[in-house]
Short mmCIF file of the C-alpha atoms (twelve columns), coordinates in Angstrom:
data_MODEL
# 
_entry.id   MODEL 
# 
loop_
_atom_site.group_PDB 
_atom_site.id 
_atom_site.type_symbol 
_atom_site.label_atom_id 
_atom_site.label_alt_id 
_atom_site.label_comp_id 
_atom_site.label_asym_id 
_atom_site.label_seq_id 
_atom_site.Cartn_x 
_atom_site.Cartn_y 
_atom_site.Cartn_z 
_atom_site.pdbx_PDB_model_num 
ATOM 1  C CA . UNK A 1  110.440 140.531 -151.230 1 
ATOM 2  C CA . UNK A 2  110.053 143.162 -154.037 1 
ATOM 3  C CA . UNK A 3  108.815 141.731 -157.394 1 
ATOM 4  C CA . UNK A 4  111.773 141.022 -159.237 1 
ATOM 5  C CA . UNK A 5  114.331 140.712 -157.136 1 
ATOM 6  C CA . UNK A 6  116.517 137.223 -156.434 1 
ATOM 7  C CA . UNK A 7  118.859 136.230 -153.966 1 
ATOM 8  C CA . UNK A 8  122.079 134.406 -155.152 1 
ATOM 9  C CA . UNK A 9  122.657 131.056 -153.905 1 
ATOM 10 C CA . UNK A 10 125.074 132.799 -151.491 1 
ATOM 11 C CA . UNK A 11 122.525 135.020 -150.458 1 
ATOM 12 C CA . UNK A 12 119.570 132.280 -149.946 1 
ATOM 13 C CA . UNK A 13 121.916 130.407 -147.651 1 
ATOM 14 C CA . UNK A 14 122.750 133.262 -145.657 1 
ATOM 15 C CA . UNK A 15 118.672 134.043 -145.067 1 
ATOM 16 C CA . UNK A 16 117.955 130.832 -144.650 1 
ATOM 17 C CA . UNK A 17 120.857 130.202 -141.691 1 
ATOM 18 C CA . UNK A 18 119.014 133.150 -140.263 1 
ATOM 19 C CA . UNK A 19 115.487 131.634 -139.680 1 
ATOM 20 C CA . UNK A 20 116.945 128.268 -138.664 1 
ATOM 21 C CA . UNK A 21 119.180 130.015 -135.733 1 
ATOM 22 C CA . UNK A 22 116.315 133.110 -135.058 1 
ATOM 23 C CA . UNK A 23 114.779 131.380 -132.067 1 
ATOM 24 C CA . UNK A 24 118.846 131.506 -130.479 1 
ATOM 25 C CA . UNK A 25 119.781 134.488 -132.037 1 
ATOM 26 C CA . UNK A 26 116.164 135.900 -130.007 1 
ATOM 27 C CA . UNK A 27 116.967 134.576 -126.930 1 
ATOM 28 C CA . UNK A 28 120.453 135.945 -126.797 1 
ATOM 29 C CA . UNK A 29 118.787 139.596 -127.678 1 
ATOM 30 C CA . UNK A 30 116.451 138.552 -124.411 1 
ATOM 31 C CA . UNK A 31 119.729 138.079 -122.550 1 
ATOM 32 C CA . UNK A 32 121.218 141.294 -123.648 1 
ATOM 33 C CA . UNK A 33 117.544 143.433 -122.422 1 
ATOM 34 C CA . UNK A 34 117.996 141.590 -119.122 1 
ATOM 35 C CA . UNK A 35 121.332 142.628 -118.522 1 
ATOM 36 C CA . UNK A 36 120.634 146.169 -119.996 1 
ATOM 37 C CA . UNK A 37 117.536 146.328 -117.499 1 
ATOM 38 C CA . UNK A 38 119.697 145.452 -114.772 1 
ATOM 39 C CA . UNK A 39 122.050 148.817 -115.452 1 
ATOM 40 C CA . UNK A 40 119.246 151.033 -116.298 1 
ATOM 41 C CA . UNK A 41 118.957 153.985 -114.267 1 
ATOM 42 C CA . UNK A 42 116.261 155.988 -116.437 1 
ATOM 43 C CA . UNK A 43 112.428 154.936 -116.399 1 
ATOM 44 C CA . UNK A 44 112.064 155.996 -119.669 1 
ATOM 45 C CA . UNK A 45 114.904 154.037 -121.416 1 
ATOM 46 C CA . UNK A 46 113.619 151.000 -118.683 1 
ATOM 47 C CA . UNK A 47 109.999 151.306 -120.433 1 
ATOM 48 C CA . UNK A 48 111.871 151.304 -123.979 1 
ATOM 49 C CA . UNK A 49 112.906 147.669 -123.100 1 
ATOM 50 C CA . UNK A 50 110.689 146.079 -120.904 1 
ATOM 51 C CA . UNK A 51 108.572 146.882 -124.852 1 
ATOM 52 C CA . UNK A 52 111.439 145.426 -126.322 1 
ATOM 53 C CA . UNK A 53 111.404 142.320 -124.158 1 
ATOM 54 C CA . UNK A 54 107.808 141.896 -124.485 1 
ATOM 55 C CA . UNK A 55 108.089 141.952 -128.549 1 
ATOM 56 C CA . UNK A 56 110.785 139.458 -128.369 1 
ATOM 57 C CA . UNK A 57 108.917 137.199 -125.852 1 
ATOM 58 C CA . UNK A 58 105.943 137.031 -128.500 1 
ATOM 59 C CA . UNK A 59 108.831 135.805 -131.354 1 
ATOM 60 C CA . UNK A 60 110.415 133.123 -129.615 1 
ATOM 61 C CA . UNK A 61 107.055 132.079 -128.464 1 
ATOM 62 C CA . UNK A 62 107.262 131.906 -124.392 1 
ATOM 63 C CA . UNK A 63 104.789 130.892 -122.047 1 
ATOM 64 C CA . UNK A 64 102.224 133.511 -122.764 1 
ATOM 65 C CA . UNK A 65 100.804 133.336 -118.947 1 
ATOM 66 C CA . UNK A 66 104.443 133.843 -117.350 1 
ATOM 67 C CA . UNK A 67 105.488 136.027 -119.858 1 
ATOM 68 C CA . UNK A 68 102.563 138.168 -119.174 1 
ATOM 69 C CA . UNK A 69 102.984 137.953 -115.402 1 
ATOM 70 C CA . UNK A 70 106.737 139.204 -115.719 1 
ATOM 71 C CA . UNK A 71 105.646 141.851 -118.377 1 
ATOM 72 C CA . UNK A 72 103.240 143.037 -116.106 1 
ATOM 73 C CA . UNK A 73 105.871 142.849 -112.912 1 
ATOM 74 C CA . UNK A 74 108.194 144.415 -114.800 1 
ATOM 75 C CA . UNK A 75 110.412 141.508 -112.420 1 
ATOM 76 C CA . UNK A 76 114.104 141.346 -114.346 1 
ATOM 77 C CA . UNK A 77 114.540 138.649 -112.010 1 
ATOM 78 C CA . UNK A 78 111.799 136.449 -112.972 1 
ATOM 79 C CA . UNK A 79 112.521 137.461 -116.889 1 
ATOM 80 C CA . UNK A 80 116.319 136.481 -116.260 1 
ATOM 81 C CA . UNK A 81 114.868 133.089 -114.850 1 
ATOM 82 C CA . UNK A 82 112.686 132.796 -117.950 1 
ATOM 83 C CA . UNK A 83 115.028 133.364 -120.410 1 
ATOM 84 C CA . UNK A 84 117.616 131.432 -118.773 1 
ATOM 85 C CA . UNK A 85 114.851 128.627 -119.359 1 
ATOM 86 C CA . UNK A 86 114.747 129.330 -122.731 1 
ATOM 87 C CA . UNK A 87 118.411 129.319 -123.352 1 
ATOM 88 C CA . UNK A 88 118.315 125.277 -121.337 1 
ATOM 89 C CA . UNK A 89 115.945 124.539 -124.136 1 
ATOM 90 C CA . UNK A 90 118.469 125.643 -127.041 1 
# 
């Protein structure tokens, strides 16, 4: 945060809801890539958020050895079947 600037009390409890929910608010954006992957029909848009996916599997802190093998699969399957772990863990 920039020197000199403060949150109101408001505005700390709003950032601070934030990091306690990120870890569900990630998993519901891994959700949303799954079902996106599902409908894409362009490999270049697919690439876009298999990147995406991989960026959000690092933040919520996955298995790195499945994640990797899914990443590298580029399986939506096996990534809906990961996240939908993650969500059972929520």
């Amino acid at each position: 945060m920039a020197k000199g600037q403060h949150l109101s009390r408001y505005q700390q409890g709003i950032v601070n809801r934030y990091y306690d929910n990120k870890d569900t608010i990630v998993v519901t954006r891994l959700a949303e890539i799954v079902s996106d992957l599902a409908l894409c029909d362009s490999e270049k848009k697919a690439a876009a958020l298999w990147k995406r996916a991989e960026t959000a599997l690092a933040a919520v802190k996955a298995d790195p050895v499945r994640s990797r093998t899914v990443l590298g699969a580029k399986d939506v399957k096996g990534l809906a079947a990961l996240v939908g772990e993650l969500s059972a863990k929520r």
